[in-house]
C-alpha positions as MATLAB code, in Angstrom:
seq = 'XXXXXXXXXXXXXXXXXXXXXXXXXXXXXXXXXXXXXXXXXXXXXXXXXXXXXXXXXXXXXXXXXXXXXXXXXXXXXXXXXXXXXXXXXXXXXXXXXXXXXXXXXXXXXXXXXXXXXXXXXXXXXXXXXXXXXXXXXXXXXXXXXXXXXXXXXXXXXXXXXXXXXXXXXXXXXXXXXXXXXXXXXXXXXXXXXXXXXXXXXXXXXXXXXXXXXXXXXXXXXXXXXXXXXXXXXXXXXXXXXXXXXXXXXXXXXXXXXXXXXXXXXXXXXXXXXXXXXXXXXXXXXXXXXXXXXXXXXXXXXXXXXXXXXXXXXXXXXXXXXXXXXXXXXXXXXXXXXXXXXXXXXXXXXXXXXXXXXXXXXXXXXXXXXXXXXXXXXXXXXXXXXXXXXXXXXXXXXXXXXXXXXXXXXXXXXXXXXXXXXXXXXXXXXXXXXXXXXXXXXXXXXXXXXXXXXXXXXXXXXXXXXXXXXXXXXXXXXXXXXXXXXXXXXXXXXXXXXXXXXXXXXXXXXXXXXXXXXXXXXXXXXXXXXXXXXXXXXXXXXXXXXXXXXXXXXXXXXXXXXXXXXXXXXXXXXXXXXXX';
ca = [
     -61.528  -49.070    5.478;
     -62.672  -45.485    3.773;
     -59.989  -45.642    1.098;
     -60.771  -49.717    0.567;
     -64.197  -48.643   -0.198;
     -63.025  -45.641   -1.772;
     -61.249  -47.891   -4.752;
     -63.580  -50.591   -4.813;
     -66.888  -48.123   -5.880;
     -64.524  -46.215   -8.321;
     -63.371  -49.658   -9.969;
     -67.473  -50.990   -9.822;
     -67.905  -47.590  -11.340;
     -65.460  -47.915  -14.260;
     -67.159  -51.586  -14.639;
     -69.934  -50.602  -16.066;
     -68.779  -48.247  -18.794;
     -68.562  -51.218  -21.599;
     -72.553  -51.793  -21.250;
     -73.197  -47.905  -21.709;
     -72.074  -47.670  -25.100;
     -68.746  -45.638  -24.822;
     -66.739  -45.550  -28.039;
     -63.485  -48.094  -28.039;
     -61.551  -45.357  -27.800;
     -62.411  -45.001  -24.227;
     -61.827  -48.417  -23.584;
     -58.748  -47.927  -24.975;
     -57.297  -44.977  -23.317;
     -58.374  -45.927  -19.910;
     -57.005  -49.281  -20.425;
     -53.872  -47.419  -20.776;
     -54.444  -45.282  -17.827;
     -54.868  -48.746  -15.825;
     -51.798  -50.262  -17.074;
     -49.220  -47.410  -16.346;
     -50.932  -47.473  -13.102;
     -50.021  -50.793  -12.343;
     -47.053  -50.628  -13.467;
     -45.926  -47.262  -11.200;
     -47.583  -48.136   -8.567;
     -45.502  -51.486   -8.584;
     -42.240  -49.964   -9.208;
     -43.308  -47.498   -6.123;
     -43.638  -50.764   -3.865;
     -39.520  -51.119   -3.881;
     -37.942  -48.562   -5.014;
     -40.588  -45.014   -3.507;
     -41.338  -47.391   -0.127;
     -37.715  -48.353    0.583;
     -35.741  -46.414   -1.853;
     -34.248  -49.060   -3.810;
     -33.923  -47.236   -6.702;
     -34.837  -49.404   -9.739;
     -33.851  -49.105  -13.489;
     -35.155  -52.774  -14.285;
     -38.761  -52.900  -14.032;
     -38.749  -53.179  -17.823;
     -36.920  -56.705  -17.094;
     -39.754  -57.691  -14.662;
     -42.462  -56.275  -17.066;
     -41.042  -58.380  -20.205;
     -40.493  -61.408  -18.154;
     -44.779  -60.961  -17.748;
     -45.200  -60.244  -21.613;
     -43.698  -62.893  -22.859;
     -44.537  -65.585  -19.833;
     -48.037  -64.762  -21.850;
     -46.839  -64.858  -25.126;
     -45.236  -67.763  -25.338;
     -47.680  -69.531  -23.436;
     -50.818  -68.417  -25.233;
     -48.983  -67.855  -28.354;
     -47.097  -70.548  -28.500;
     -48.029  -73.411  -26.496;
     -51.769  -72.548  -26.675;
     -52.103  -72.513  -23.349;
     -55.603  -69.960  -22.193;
     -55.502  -66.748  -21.332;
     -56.141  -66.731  -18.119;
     -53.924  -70.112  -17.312;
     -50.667  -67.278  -18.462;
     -51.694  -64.649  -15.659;
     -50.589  -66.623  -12.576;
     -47.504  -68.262  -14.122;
     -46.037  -64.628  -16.025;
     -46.720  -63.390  -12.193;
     -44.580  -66.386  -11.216;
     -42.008  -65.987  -13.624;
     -41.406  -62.212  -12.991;
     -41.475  -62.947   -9.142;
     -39.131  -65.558   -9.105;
     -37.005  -63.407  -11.248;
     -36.688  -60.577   -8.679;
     -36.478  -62.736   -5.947;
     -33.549  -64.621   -7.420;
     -31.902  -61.032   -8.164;
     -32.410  -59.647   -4.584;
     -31.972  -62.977   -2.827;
     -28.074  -61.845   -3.979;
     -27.975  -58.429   -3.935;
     -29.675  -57.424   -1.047;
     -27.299  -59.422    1.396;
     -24.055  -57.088   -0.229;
     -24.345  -53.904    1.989;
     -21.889  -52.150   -1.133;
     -25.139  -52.771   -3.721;
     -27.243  -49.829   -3.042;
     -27.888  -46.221   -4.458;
     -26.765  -46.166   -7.701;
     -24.946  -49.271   -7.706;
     -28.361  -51.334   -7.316;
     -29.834  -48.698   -9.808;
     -27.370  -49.999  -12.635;
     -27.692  -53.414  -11.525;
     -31.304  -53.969  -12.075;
     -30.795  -51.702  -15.466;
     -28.212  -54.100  -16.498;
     -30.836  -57.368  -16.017;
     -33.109  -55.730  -18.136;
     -30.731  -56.016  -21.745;
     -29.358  -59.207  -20.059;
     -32.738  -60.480  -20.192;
     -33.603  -59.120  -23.644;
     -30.358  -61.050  -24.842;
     -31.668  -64.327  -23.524;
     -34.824  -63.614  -25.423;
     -34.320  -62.711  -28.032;
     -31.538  -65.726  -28.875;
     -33.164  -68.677  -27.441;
     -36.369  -70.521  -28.670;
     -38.941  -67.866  -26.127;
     -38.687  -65.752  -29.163;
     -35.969  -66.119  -31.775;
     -35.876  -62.677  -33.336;
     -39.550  -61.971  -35.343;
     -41.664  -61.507  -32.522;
     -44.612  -63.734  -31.626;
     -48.070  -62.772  -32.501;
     -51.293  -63.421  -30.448;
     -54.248  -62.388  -32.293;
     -55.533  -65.477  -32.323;
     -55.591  -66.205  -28.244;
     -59.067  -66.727  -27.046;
     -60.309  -63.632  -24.589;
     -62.921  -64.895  -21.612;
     -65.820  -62.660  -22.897;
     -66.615  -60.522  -19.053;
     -68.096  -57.985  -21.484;
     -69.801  -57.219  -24.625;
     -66.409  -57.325  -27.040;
     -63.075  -58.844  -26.663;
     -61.522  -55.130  -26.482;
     -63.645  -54.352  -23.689;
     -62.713  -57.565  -21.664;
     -59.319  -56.489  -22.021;
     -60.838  -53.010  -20.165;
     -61.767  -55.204  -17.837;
     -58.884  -57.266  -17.000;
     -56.673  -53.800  -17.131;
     -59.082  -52.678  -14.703;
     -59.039  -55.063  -12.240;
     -55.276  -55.434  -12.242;
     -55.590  -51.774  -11.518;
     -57.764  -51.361   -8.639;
     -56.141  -55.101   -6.950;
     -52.901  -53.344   -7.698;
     -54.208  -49.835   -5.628;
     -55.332  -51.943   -3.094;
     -51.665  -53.825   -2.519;
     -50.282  -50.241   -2.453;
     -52.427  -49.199   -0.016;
     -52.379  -51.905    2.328;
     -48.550  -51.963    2.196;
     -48.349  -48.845    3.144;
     -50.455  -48.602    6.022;
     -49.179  -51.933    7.870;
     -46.112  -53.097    9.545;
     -44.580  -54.064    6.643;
     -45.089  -50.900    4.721;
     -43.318  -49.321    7.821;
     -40.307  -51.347    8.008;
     -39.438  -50.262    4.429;
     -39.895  -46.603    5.004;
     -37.445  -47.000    7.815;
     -35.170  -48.594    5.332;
     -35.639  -45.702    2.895;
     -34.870  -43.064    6.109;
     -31.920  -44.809    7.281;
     -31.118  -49.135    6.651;
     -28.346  -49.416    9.339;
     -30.858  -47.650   12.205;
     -34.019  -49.857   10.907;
     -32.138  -53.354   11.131;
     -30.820  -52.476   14.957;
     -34.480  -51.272   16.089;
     -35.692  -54.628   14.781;
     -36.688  -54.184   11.358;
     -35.592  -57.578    9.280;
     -34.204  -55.327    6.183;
     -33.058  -58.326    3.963;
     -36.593  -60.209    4.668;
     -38.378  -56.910    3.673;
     -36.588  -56.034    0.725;
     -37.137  -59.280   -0.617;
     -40.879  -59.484   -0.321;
     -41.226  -56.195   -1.420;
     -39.409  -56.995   -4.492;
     -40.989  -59.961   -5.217;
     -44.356  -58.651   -4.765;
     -43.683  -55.197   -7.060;
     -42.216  -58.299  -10.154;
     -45.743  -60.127   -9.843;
     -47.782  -56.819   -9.893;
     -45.416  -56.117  -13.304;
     -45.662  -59.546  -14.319;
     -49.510  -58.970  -14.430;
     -49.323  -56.198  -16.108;
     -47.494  -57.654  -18.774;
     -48.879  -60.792  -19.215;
     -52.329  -58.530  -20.005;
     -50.264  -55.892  -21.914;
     -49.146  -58.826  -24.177;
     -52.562  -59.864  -25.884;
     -53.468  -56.157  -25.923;
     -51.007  -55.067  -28.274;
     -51.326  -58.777  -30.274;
     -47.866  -58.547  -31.578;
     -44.902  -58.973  -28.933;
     -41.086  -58.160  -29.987;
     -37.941  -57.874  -27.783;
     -37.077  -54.371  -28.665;
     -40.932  -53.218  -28.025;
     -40.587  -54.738  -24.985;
     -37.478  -54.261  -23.465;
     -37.632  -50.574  -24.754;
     -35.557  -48.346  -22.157;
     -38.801  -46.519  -21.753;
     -40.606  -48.291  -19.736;
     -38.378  -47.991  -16.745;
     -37.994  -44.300  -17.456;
     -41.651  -43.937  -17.910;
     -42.763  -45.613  -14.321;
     -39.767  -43.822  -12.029;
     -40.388  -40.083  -13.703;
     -44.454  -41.086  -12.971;
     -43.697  -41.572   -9.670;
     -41.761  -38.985   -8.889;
     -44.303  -36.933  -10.396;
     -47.003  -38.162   -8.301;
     -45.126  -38.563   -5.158;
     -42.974  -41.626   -3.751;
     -43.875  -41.832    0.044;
     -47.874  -41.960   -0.799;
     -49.601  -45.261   -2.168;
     -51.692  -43.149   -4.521;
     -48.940  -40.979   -5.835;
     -47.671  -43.195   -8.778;
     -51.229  -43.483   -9.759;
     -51.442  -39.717  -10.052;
     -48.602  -39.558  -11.825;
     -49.302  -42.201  -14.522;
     -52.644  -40.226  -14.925;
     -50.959  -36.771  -15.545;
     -48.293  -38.091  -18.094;
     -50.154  -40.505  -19.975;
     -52.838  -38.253  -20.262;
     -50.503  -35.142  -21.317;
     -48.639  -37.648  -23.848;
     -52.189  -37.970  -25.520;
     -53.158  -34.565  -25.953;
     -49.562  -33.884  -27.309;
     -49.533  -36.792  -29.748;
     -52.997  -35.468  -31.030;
     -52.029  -32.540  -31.787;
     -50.185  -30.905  -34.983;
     -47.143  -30.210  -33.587;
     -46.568  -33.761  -31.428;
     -42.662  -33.333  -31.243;
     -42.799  -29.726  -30.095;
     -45.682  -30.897  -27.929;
     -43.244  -33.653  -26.134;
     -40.852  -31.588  -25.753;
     -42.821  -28.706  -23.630;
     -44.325  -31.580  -21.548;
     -41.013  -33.107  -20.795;
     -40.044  -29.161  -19.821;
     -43.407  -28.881  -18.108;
     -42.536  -32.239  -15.970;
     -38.452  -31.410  -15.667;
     -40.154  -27.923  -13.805;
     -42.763  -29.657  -11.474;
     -40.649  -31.811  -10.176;
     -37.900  -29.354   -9.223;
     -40.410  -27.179   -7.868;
     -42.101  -30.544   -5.868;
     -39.332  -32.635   -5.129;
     -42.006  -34.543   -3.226;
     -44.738  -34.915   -5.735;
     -48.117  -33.289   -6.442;
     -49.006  -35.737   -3.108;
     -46.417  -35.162   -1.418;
     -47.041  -31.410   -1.844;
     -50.763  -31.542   -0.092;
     -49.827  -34.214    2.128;
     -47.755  -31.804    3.545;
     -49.901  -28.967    3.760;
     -52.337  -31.666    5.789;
     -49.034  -32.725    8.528;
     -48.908  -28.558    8.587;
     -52.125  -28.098    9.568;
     -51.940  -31.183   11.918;
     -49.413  -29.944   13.446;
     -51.157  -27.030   15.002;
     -53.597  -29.133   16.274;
     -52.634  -29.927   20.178;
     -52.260  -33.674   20.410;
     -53.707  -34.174   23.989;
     -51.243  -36.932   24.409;
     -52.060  -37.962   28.384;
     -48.902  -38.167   31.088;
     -46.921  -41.498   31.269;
     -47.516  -42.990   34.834;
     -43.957  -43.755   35.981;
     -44.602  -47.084   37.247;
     -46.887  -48.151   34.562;
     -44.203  -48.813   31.900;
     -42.414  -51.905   33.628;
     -40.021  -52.854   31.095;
     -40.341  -56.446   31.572;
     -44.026  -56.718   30.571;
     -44.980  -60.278   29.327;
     -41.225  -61.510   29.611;
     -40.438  -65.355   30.241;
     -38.684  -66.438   33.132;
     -35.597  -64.378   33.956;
     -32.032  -65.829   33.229;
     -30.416  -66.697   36.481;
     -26.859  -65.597   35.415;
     -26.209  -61.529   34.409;
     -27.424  -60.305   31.915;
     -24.614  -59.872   29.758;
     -21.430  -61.472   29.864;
     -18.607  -60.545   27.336;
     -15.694  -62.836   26.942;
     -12.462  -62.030   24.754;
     -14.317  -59.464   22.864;
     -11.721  -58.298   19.526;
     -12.710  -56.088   16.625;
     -10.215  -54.468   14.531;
     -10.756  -51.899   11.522;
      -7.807  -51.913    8.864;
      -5.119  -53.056   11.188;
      -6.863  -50.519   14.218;
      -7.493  -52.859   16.914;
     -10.543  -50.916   18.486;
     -11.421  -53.877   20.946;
      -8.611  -55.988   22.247;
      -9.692  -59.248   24.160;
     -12.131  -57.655   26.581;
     -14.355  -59.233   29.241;
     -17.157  -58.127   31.305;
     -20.228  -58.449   32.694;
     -23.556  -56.760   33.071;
     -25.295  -57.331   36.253;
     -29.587  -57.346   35.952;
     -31.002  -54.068   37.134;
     -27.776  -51.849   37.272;
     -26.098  -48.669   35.635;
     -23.053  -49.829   34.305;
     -20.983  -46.967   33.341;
     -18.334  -47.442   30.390;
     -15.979  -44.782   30.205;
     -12.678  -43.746   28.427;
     -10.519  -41.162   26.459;
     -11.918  -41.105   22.397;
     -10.724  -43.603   20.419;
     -10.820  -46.456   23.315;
     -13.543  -48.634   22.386;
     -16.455  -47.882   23.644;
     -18.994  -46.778   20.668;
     -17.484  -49.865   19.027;
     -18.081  -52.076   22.385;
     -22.354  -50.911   21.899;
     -22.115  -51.466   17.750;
     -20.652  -54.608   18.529;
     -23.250  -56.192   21.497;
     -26.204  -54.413   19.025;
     -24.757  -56.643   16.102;
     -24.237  -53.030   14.205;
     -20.663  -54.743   13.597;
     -19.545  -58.642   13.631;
     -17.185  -59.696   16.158;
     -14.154  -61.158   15.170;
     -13.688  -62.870   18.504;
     -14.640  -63.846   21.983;
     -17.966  -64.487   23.154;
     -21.482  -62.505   23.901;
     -24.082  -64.178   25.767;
     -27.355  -62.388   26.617;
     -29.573  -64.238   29.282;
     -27.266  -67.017   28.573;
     -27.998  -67.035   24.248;
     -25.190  -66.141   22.191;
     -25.384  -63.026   20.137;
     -22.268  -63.884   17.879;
     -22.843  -64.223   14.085;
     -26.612  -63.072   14.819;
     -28.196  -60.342   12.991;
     -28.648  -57.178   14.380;
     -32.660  -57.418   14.130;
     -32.540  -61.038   15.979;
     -30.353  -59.314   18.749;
     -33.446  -56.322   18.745;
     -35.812  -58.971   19.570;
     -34.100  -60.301   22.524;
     -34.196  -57.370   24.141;
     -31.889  -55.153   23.399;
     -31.915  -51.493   22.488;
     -29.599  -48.545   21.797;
     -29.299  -44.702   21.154;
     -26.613  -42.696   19.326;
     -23.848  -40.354   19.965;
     -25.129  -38.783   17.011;
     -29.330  -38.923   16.664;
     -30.442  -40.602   14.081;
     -33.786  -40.687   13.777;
     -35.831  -41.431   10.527;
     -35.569  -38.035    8.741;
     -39.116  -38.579    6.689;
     -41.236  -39.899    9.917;
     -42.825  -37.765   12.463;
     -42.066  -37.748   15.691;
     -44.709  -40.033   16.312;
     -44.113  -42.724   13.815;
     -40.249  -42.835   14.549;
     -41.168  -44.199   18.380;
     -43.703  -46.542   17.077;
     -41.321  -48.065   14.941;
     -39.358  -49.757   17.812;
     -42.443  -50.489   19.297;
     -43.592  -52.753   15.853;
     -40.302  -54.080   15.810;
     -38.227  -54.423   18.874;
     -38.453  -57.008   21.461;
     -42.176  -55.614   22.328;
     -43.614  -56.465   18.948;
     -46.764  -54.590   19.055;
     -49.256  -54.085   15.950;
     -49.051  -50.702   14.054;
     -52.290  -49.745   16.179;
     -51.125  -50.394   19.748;
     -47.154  -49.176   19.250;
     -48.417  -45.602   17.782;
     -50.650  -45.249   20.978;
     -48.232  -46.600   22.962;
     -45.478  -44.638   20.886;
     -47.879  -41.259   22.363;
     -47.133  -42.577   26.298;
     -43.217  -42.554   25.723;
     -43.571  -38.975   23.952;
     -45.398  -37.579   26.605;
     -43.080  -39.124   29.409;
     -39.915  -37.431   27.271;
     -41.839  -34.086   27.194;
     -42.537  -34.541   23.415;
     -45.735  -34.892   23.590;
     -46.586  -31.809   21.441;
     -43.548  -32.153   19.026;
     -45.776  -35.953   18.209;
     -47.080  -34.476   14.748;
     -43.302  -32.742   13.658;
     -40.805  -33.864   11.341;
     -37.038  -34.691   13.412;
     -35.411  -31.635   11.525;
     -37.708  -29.067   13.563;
     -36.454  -30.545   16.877;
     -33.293  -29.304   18.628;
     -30.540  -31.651   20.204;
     -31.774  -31.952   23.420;
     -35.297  -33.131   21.580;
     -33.757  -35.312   19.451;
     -31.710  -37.073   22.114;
     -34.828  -37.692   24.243;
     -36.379  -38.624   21.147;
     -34.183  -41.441   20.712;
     -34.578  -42.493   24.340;
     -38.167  -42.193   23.681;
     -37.463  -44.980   20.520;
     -35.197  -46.939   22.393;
     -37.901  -47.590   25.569;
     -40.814  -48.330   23.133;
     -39.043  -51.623   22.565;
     -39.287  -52.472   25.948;
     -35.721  -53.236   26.157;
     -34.189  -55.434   29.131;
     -30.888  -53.647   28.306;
     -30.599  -50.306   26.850;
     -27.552  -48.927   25.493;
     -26.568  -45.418   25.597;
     -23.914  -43.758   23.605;
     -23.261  -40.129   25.018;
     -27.087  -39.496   24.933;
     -25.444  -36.376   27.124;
     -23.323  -35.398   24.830;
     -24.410  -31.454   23.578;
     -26.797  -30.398   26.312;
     -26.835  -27.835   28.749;
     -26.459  -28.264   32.336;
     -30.213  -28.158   33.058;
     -30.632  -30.674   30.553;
     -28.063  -33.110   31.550;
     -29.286  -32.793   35.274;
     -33.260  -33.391   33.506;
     -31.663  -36.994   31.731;
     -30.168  -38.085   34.628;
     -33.544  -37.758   36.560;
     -35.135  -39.899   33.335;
     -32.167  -42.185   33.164;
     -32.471  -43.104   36.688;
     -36.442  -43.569   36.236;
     -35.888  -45.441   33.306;
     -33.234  -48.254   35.790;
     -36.548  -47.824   38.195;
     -38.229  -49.530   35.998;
     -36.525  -52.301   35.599;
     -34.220  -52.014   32.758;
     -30.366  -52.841   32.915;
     -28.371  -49.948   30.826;
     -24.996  -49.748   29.659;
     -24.144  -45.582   30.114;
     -21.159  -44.409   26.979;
     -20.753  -40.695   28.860;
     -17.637  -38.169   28.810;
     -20.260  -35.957   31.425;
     -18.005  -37.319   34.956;
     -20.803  -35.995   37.407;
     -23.401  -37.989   35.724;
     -21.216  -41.255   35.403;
     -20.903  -40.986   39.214;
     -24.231  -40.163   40.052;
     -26.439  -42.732   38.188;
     -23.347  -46.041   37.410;
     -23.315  -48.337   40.234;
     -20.324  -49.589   38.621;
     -17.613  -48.580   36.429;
     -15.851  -49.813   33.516;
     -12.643  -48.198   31.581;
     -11.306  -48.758   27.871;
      -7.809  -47.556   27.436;
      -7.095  -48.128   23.220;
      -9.430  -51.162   23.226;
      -8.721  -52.659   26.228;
      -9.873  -53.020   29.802;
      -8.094  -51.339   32.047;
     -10.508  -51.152   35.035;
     -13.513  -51.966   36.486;
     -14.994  -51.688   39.897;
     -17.254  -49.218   41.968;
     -16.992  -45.416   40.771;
     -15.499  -43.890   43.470;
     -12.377  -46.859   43.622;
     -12.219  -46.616   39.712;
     -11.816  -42.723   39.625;
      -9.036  -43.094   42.458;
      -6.770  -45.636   40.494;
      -3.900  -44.114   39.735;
      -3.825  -46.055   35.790;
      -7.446  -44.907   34.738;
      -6.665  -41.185   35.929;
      -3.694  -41.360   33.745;
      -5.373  -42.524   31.123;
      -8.413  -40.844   31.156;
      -7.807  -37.894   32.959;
      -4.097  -37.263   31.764;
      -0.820  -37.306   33.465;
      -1.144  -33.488   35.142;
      -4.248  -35.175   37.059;
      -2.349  -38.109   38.443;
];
């Protein structure tokens, strides 16, 4: 509520400058300052949040300019009536765009980076040869400005203004909710956001859609500012470069980093352009800002943001024990399906002519260790991408509490109920410790608010022995932290099955026999888990039954101590000398 507050003084502030007789030239340069503001800070929303990287915000920018132009130009339609439909127009555009291209896992990176580039001149073309502008430009000196000040130019100061602060305020509130979240998690790692529960495609989209109004608005403004509009003003490769390198400048991961940036350069172009030597001038700045930003990869924000997390960091956290019964994983659940949990019927996925599964079937029972073992290569990673919709089936049958899982996405299957670790951690690289727990919390089958998962996120760390680590980055813990720190993740969803994929794989003895003891307080509590392990003595101390994939297929299944004594799983498993 500070930093609400914060922007909403500044902006009543800045208000009041056109009734204390500052030049036009003031007007005019802050005007400026507002638009590039709104326009990085709107790029930010995409492609800094969720790191879309986007070369077309020119395209969503024009589509504002000239939603105004022709309107008020053309049709004589008011001023104001443009604002809302250029916002429209430049929405509907990006939504139209990512409605395709976010659903194509291949269009990302660079590839979406070209993509959005290549909209931009396709865009241009259209308007350039049709009717919306025909090739001289349209003019709009004569549109009527609402007079909310002394002069038409300092209206204009106005309207920049409040598209400013409204557009600081968006910024902000993304990135301090749920939503703002979910698309950092994409920007860490897509694949690991969708299976914790984050809706990636639903995200993307409204984050796209909401960064083209934000330009739209800024355009449709920008338009009777500069009076004249023409396509190759508009379309000009420089506005795209001008919004990502202020960005990146300021700082991508902090709402009011763009803004900092867009400050800095526009202000530094000014000075330069002033001055007697303006082409020597741009070039030093565009050294100056080439050096900054390989210095501060992260931004000037990013820079004493971190310097804050340091300092946080030394700070003990306090976080109070976990009571062991006071996390029943069931909390708030419906009625309890009758059946098992999981059932698994003719279960086939191949990969380029590699049959990895191979017709299998099995169930898991509600409430037990079910241990799933075999030699690398067998199935059994692929079995837990498969049930956590990571990969599509391309047979048989999944039912969980009796629903079918096939064709669903991986963040429907999170919000059943389901949850998973990895053979490998993978936890979001540019969270804390803190933040990467709460994130199942927000968005697996628990569904907390932002609020109540971080201080519920604080219980799982302190139950994991992380309690002091809650402040760090992932890349200052070692393995055995970062496997109980995806344990940690996994529980915060308050999974009634939990998959885990070798979470033994890389400790020491004292470690595995420590997981074994949380493992088995973890089945106390009520949840059903699905044990991947290689580590034999832990297999047979926590599984109350076992299951074997030999090259796909299911070979065995039964009580441990029968399973380990059939003389076709020791062969396979254990090789022929062990027989």
């Amino acid at each position: 509520m500070r930093v609400v507050l914060s922007i909403l003084a500044a902006g009543a502030a800045l208000a009041a400058l056109p009734w204390m007789g500052a030049s036009a030239f003031y007007e005019s340069f802050l005007y400026l300052l507002f638009h590039w503001t709104v326009l990085a800070l709107s790029w930010n929303i995409l492609s800094g949040y969720s790191g879309y990287f986007s070369f077309g915000h020119g395209a969503f920018f024009g589509a504002g300019v000239y939603g105004t132009a022709y309107l008020a130009g053309r049709m004589d339609w008011p001023f104001l009536a443009t604002l809302p439909v250029s916002m429209l127009i430049a929405a509907l555009l990006g939504t139209a765009l990512g409605a395709i291209v976010f659903r194509l896992k291949s269009v990302r990176g660079e590839v979406f980076a070209l993509l959005t580039l290549a909209i931009q001149f396709v865009l241009a073309t259209i308007i350039l040869n049709t009717r919306i502008d025909g090739g001289p430009g349209i003019y709009l000196i004569g549109v009527g400005i609402p007079l909310l000040a002394p002069s038409p130019a300092s209206s204009l100061y106005l309207f920049g203004l409040f598209a400013c602060v409204a557009t600081l305020l968006v910024a902000y509130g993304v990135q301090v909710s749920k939503f703002g979240a979910g698309l950092f998690a994409i920007h860490d790692d897509e694949d690991v956001a969708e299976v914790i529960g984050v809706p990636t495609y639903r995200l993307k989209l409204m984050a796209l859609g909401l960064s083209c109004a934000l330009a739209g608005l800024a355009g449709g403004i920008h338009a009777v500012f500069i009076s004249y509009v023409t396509v190759s003003e508009t379309f000009s490769i420089t506005v795209p470069l001008s919004v990502v390198l202020m960005s990146i400048l300021g700082g991508r991961r902090h709402w009011l980093g763009p803004a900092g940036g867009a400050v800095a350069i526009t202000s530094l172009l000014y000075v330069v352009a002033a001055g007697s030597y303006a082409e020597v001038g741009r070039g030093a700045v565009g050294l100056i800002l080439v050096v900054v930003i390989l210095l501060m990869p992260n931004g000037i924000v990013g820079v004493v943001e971190e310097r804050l997390q340091k300092r946080r960091r030394r700070q003990p956290t306090g976080a109070p024990a976990l009571p062991r019964d006071a996390e029943a994983s069931a909390e708030g659940r419906a009625t309890e399906h009758a059946g098992p949990l999981l059932a698994v019927s003719g279960l086939s996925k191949a990969f380029k002519g590699v049959q990895a599964l191979s017709d299998v079937t099995l169930e898991v029972r509600r409430g037990e260790i079910l241990g799933l073992i075999g030699p690398n290569g067998s199935g059994k990673s692929t079995f837990i991408n498969v049930v956590s919709g990571h990969y599509l089936a391309e047979s048989g049958e999944i039912l969980f509490e009796g629903r079918n899982l096939a064709g669903r996405k991986a963040h429907h299957i999170a919000h059943l109920g389901i949850a998973r670790t990895y053979q490998i951690p993978r936890p979001f690289g540019q969270m804390t410790v803190l933040e990467n727990v709460a994130m199942a919390g927000m968005f697996g089958g628990a569904g907390r608010s932002r609020g109540d998962a971080l201080s519920d996120a604080r219980r799982h760390l302190a139950a994991a022995d992380l309690g002091d680590k809650a402040a760090s980055l992932p890349d200052e813990l070692n393995l055995h932290q970062r496997k109980f720190l995806e344990l940690a993740r996994a529980l915060a969803a308050k999974p009634k099955l939990l998959l885990l994929d070798e979470v033994l794989s890389g400790l020491t003895p004292a470690e595995i026999s420590e997981a074994i003891a949380m493992i088995r307080r973890i089945r106390d509590q009520g949840t059903t888990i699905v044990f991947v392990e290689h580590v034999m003595r832990a297999v047979v101390a926590l599984a109350d039954r076992i299951v074997v994939l030999h090259y796909g297929k299911l070979i065995a299944a039964g009580p441990p101590a029968m399973v380990m004594e059939d003389p076709v799983v020791r062969t396979a498993y254990l090789g022929m000398a062990h027989a």
